[in-house]
N, C-alpha and C positions, 0 to 999 in steps of 0.2 A: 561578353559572357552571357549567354542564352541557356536558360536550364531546360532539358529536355522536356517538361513537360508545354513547355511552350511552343519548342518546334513538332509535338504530338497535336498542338491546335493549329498550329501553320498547318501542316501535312493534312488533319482533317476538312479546314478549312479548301486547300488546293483541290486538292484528290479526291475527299470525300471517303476515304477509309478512319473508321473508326484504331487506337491506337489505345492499346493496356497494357503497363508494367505490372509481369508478375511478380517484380518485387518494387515497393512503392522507393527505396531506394534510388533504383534507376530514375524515377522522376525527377528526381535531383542532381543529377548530373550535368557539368555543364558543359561547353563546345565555344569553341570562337573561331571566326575567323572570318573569311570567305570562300565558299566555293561554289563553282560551276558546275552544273548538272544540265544533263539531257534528258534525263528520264527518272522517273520516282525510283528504277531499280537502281540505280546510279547512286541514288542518295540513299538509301538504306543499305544499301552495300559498303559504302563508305561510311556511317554512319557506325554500322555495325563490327568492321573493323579497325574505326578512331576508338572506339565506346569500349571495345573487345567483349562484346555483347550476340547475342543471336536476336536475328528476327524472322520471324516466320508469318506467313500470311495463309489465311484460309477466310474465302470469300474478300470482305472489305473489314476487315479484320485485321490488323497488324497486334503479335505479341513480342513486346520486347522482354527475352530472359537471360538472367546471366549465364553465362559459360560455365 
């Protein structure tokens, strides 16, 4: 169990896109498991549908908000 505000430091650390919940909430959520990815959109697309969350990007900027 990883709480999303640690896979926002994996992702910035990877990628280098900065990563803000606008609701601090969402920080807290958590995810387990394993999976496979090819590409960063891959993961926040999945991400965003395990979560049932939105993510939106503009620049290196990821907002994760809820639905």
């Amino acid at each position: 169990k990883v709480p999303m505000y640690k896979v926002a430091e994996m992702i910035q650390d990877v990628d280098g896109d900065s990563v803000s919940f606008s609701d601090p909430r969402l920080a807290s959520y958590q995810v387990s498991g394993t999976l496979q990815v090819t590409s960063e959109q891959a993961l926040l697309e999945t991400l965003a549908f395990v979560l049932d969350i939105n993510i939106d990007r503009e620049d290196h900027l990821l907002r994760f908000t809820p639905k």
